[in-house]
N, C-alpha and C positions, 0 to 999 in steps of 0.2 A: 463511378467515382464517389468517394464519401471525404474529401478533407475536408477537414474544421478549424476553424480561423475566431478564436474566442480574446476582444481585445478588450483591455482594462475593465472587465466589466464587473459591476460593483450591485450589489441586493441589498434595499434596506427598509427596514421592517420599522412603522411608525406604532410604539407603545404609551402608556401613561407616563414612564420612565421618561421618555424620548426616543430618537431614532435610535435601533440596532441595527447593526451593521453585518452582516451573515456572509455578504461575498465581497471582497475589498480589495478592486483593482488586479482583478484575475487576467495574465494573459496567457494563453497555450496554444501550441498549432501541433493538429494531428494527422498525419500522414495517411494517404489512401489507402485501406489494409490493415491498420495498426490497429493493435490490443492495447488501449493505455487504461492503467488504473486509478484510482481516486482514492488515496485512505488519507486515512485519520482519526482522531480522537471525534466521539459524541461533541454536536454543536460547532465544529470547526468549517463545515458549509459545504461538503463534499454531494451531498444528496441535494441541497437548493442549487449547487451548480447544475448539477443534473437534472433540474426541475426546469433550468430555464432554458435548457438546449433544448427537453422537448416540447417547452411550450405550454408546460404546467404554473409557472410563475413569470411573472410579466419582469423585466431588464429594469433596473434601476436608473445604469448608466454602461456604456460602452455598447459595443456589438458582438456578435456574436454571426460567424456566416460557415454554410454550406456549400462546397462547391464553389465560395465566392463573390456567391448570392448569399446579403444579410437575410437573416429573417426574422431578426427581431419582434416584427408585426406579422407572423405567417403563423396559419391558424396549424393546432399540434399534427391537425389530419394530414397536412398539404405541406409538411417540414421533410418528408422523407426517412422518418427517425420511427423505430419500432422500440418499445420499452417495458421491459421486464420486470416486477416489482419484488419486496422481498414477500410480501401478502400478491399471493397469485390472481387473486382479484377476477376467477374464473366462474361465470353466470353459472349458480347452481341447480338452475331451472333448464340447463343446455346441453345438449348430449357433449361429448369430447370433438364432433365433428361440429356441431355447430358455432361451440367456441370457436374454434378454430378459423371457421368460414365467415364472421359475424364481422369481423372490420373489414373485410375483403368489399361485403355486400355493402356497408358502408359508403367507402371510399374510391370504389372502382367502376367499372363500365362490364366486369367479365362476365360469362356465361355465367349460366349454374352449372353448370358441364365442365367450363374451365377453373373454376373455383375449387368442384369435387377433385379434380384430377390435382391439382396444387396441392389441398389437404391431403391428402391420399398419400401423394410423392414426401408430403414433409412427415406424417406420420410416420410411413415408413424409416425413411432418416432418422428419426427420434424411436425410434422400435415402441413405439404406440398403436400401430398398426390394427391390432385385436382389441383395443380402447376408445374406436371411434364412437360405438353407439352408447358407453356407460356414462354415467352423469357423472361430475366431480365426487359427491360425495362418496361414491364406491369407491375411490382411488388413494393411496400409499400419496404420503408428501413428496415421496420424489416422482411418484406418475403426477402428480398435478405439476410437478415445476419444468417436467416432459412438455407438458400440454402448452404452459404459461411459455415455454420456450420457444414450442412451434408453431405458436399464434404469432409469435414475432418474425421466425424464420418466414413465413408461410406470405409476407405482405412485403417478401420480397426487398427489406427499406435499404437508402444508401448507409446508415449508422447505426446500428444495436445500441442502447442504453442497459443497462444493468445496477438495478440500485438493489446489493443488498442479497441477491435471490437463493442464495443456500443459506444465510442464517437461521430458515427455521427446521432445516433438516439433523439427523445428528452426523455424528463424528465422521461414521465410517461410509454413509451415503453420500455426506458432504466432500471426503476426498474424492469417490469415484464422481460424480456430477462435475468436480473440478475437471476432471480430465475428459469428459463429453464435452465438456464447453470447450474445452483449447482443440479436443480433435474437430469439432466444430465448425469457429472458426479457421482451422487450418483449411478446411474444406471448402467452408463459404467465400474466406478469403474478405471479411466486410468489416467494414471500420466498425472497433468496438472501445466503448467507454464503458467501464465496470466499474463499481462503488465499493468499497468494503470497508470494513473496521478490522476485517482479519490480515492481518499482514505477511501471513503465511500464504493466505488466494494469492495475495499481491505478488509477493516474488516467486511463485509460480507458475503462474500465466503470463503474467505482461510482458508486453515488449519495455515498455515503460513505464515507471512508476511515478505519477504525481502526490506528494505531501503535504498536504494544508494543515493550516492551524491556525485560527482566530481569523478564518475568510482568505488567509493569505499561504501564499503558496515559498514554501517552507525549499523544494530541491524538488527541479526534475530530473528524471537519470534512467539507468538502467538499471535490473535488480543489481549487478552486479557494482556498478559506481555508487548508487544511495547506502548497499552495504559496507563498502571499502573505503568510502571517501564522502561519508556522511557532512553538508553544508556548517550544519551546526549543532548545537548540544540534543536541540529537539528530537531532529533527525536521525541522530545516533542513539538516542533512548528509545524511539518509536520503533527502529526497526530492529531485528534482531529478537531471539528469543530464546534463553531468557536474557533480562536487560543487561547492554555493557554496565561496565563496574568504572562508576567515579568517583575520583578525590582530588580536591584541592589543594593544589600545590604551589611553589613559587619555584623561579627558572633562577636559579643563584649558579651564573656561570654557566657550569657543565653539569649542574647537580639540579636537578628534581628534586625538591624538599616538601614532603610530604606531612599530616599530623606525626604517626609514626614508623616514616620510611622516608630515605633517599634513593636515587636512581640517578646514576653518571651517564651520561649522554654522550654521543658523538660526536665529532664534527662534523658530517655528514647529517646529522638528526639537526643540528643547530644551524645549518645552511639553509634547512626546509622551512624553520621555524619563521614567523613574519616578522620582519623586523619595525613595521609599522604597529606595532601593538601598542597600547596607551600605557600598561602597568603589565607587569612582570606575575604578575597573579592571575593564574590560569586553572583547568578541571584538568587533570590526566583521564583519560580512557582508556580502555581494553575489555576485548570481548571473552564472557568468561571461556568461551572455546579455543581463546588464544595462550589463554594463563597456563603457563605448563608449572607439574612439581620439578623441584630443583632438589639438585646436593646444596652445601653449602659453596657459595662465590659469590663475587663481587656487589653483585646488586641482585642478590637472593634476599627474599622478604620473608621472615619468618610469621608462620600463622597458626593457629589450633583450630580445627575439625571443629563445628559447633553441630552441624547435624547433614548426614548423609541421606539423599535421597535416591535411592535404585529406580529407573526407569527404564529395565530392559537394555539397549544396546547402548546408552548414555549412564552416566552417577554424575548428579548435581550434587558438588562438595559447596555450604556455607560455612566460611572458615572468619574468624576473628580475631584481630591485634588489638592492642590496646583502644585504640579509638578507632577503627575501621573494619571493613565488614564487607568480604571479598567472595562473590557467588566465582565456581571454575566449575566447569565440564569439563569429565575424562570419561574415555571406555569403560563401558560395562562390569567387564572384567580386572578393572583399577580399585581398589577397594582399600579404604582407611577409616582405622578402627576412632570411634568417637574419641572427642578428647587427645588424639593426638599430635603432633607438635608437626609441621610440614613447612617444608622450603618455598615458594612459589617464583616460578622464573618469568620477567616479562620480556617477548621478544620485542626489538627496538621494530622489527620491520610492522608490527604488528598497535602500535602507540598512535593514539589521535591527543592532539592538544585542544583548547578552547577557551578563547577566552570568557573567564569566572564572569564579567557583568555581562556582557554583550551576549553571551554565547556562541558566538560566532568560530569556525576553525579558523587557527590559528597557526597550521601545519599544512605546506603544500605538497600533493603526493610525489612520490620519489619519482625523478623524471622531466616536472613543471618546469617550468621556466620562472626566477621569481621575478618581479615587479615590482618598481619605485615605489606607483601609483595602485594599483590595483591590488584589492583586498585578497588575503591567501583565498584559496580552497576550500 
């Protein structure tokens, strides 16, 4: 069993300044089995949260438990917690099998005989196999994060940690090592907590995605709820790629009033809308893979082509109206000559509101149930 049970807990760091505050009132519960991720922007507290699960930074405030047992005060050996860095952090003095065996001998009672057979069976798993006797430095960035991987596999723990560990790989070894890790744990079947800043790992692998910013936890969900039904403004800027497209607007009636655009709305779209909001001055959003080109009709927004970008099976159009400045993806094979003048349709099913100070959504999804009391979606 590996569930984890992480209550209010708070990290803060005493400077010249004063206190910083790096984790603020974190709570999460993760299921025995689960892949859940960590993103977020630099400095938001996604890697200090991970430092203190495994016992690399000491608790400010709350708890944090394993199985049910806190372990707040449980030294990092004896936590059950195996942790993968994005700096592989592998004795350059130690053949690939000694790394390997070196916490084993640590922390365990095994043979040397049981320890060999453990490295041996995890190597192979990791197809390292023919890697045991070479030092680190002989080895390719993604045989060492092979190695950094199966020193975790290999200690058997009830939790993987993951801070980080293909950012210093490139592009195209970084996809495939994505997909080692998820066949992985499909395999091992062990609670994992993964770190990243890449938000593309994130909706990838996870079962769930956790969002922080400024220590606090921003929406937890599925990839597919955090992309469809994003908390708030943060949350709908972070994820996604490239960024939703927003403008401020005000809700006059039935009209979306835009700098320079209107959008007539539903009454179905004005049922979802909260009716608890403080002011009538809200962001529109939409994702630029929603934006379709239009003929001319009703709540067609005219725009001009500023510069087309060809990426192969996608073309990023940045198009421009008087005051506003609308990124859309279309297919490959969609193509519009610079400088020319284009209709752009929004679908209503495809619209997030938010409210302008708060950030807050503002729009509950099609389906909810709305609430006197309780804040939209």
């Amino acid at each position: 069993m590996g569930t984890i049970d992480i209550n209010e807990v708070r990290k803060m760091y005493d400077s010249e300044e004063g206190s910083i505050v790096a984790v603020d009132g974190v709570s999460l519960s993760v299921d025995d089995g689960e892949f859940v991720t960590i993103v977020g922007p630099s400095g938001s507290g996604k890697s200090t949260l991970l430092r203190m699960l495994a016992g690399l930074e000491s608790i400010t405030d709350g708890t944090i438990s394993i199985d049910g047992k806190t372990i707040n005060d449980v030294p990092p050996q004896y936590r059950g917690v195996a942790m993968v860095f994005q700096e592989y952090a592998l004795y350059p003095h130690m053949s690939v099998r000694k790394n390997m065996a070196y916490g084993l001998k640590l922390t365990t009672d095994l043979s040397t005989d049981d320890i060999d057979r453990r490295v041996e069976e995890t190597a192979e798993m990791m197809g390292i196999e023919d890697l045991l006797e070479k030092k680190p430095g002989n080895l390719s960035g993604g045989q060492q994060q092979r190695v950094a991987t199966g020193r975790a596999i290999v200690r058997d723990p009830e939790v993987f940690l993951f801070d980080e560990p293909l950012s210093n790989l490139d592009a195209k070894l970084r996809l495939h090592m994505r997909t080692e890790l998820q066949r992985l744990q499909e395999d091992l079947n062990t609670t994992s907590i993964y770190v990243t800043h890449d938000q593309s790992e994130a909706m990838t692998m996870s079962d769930r995605i956790v969002i922080l910013d400024e220590g606090e936890i921003q929406q937890v969900g599925t990839p597919a709820e955090v992309y469809a039904s994003p908390s708030n403004r943060f949350v709908a800027d972070f994820i996604g790629s490239p960024s939703m497209n927003f403008f401020d607007v005000t809700l006059d009636g039935d009209r979306l009033v835009g700098a320079d655009f209107e959008y007539t709305v539903s009454d179905a779209f004005l049922d979802r809308v909260d009716q608890n909001r403080d002011a009538s001055d809200l962001v529109l959003g939409i994702r630029p893979e929603h934006v379709v080109l239009a003929d001319d009709g009703p709540n067609t927004i005219e725009v001009q082509l500023d510069v087309l970008e060809h990426e192969g099976s996608d073309n990023y159009l940045y198009l421009v109206n008087e005051d506003t400045e609308w990124t859309v993806r279309v297919p490959g094979n969609e193509m519009v000559e610079a400088g020319a003048h284009v209709g752009l349709g929004l679908p209503e099913e495809h619209l997030h509101l938010f409210d302008q100070e708060t950030g807050r959504r503002v729009l509950r999804r099609e389906g909810s149930i709305p609430s006197a009391t309780a804040p939209a979606e």
